[in-house]
N, C-alpha and C positions, 0 to 999 in steps of 0.2 A: 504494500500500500504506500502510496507515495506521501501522503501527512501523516502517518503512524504517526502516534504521541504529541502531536502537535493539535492547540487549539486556537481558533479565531473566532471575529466578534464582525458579522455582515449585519448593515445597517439595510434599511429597505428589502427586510430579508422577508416578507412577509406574502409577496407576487411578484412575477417576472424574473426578471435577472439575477435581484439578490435571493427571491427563492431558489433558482435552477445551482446558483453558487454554492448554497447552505447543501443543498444535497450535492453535488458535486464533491466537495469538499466530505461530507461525511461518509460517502461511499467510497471513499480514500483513508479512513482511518481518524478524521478529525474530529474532537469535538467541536460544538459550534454552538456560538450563545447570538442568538438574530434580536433584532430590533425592528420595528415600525413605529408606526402611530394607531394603527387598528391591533386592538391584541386578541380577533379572531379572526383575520389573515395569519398573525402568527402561528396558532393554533396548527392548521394545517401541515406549515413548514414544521415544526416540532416534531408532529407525527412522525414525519417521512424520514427525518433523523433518527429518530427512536428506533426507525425501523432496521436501520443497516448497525443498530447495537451499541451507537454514541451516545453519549451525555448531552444533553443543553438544557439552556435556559433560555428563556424567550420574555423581554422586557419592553412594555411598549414605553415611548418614546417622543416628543417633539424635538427634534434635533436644534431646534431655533431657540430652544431653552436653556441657559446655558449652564444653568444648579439642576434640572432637569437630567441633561449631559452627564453631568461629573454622578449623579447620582445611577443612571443607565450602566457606568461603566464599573462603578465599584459594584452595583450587583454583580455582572456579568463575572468580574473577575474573583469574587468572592468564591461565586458558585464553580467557576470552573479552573479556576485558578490561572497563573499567567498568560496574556493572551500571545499569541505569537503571531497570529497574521489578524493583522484590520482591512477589509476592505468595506471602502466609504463609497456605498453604491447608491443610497437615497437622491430621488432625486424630485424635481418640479420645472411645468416646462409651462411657457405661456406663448402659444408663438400667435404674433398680429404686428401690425405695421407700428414704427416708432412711435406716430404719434396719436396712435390709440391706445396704447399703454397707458395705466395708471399709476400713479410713484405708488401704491401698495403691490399691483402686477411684479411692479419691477425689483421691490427690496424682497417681497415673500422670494422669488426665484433665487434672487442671491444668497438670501439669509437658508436656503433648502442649500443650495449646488453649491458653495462656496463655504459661508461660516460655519453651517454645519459639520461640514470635515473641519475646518478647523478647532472646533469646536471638543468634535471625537476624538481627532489626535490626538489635541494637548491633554487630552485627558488618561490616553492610555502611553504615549512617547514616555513618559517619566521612568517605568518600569522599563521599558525596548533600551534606553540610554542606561538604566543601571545593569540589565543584563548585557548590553553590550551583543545583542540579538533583535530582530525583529522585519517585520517584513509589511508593508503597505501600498494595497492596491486601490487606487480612486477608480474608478468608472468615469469617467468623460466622452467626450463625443466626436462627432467629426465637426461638430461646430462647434468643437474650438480649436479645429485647425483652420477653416477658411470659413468666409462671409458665406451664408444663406438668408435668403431674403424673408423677412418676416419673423426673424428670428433672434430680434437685435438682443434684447436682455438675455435669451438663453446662449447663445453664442457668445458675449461679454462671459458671464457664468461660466461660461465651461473654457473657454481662452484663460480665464483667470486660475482654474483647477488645474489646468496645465501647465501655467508659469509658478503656482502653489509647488508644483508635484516636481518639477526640476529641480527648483532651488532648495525644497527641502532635500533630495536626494545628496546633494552635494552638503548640506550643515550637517546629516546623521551622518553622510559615510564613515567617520574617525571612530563612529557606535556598532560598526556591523551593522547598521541598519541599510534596508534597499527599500528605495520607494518608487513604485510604476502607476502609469495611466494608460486605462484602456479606453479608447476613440472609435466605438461601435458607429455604424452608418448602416440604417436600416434592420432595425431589430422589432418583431412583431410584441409590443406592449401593449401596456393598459393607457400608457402616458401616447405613444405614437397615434394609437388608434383615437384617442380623444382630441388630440390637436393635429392632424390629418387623417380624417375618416374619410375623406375622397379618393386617399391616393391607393393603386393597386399596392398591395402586397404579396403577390403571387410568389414571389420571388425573393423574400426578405427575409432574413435571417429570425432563429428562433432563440432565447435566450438559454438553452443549453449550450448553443457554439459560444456566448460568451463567456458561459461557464469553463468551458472546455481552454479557453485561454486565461483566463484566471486561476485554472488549476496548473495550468503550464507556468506560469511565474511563480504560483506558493510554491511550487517545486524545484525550482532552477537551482543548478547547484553553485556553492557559495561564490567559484571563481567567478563567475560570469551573471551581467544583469541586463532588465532592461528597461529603457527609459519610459518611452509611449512605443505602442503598440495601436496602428489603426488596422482594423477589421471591418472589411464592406464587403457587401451580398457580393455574389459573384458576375450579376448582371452588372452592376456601376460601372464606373469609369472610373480608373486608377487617380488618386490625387495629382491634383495637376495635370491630368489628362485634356 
């Protein structure tokens, strides 16, 4: 099993991606302590853990809270003891034209896709830096590698979780710690489908393949890491194409 003995703490673990991860991850030998905001979306996730003979906890959560936060993670690590991998996959998306936004549209997205992680990390990094161990995957997008139209705050949002996710890589490195961003384009959600319900998805990727590359970095071995990692359906067009 590739996370034997190892445990992590998946944010937005509750539907789609960060659920397809929690089980990915525990059918690997991990325990796994999830989070949301709904705590019977959790539920379910729980089950399916239980089911491959791991441990978890399952704590709901507003990640925009920030004694909320601190209080999310000391359960999580009470319960299951140090955490070794974070992935900060929660997310919120508003897409409509700049200036239909409303400054609540625009702060809820950043305070979900940006301080949120922040929020997580500083809460769990403390113990990653005393062990001199740890490992952190954001989920981000492809819009935060280039402009799509209608998409201005989530686009900021996720450009920002990417220049987060760089610079901390390089302040842990001296800790063993690695820290990666994955840049999924076209993943069939609950969030996709609600803020483009017009567009086909015949062809769009299912949130097990992003699971399938998050379980590929929990695992990397120590010499070698990686920074961002973009994943698009196989119809697209290559970045910069």
């Amino acid at each position: 099993m590739l996370l034997k003995g190892k445990t992590a703490l998946i944010t937005g673990a509750g539907r789609g991606i960060g659920q397809a991860i929690a089980i990915a991850f525990a059918e690997q030998g991990c325990d796994v302590a999830i989070t949301a905001r709904t705590a019977t979306e959790l539920q379910e996730t729980s089950s399916r853990i239980l089911a491959f003979g791991r441990r978890t906890v399952a704590v709901p959560c507003d990640l925009t809270l920030p004694d909320t936060v601190a209080e999310m993670a000391s359960t999580a690590q009470k319960a299951l003891g140090p955490i070794d991998i974070l992935v900060n996959n929660a997310g919120y998306a508003c897409f409509k034209p700049f200036m239909e936004l409303s400054l609540e549209e625009w702060q809820q997205t950043l305070d979900v896709n940006l301080t949120g992680v922040f929020l997580v990390t500083r809460a769990l990094l403390p113990d990653m830096i005393a062990r001199k161990s740890g490992r952190i995957i954001n989920i981000s997008s492809v819009s935060g590698l280039r402009p799509i139209m209608n998409q201005t705050v989530y686009c900021a949002s996720k450009h920002g979780l990417n220049g987060l996710t760089t610079t901390l890589a390089m302040e842990v490195k001296p800790y063993g710690i690695r820290v990666h961003a994955i840049c999924p384009g076209g993943v069939i959600t609950r969030l996709s489908d609600e803020n483009m319900p017009e567009r086909d998805k015949t062809d769009w990727m299912l949130p097990e393949d992003i699971a399938h590359t998050a379980l590929y970095l929990a695992s990397m071995p120590e010499r070698s890491t990686a920074d961002i990692i973009y994943i698009r359906r196989f119809g697209s067009v290559p970045l910069g194409g």
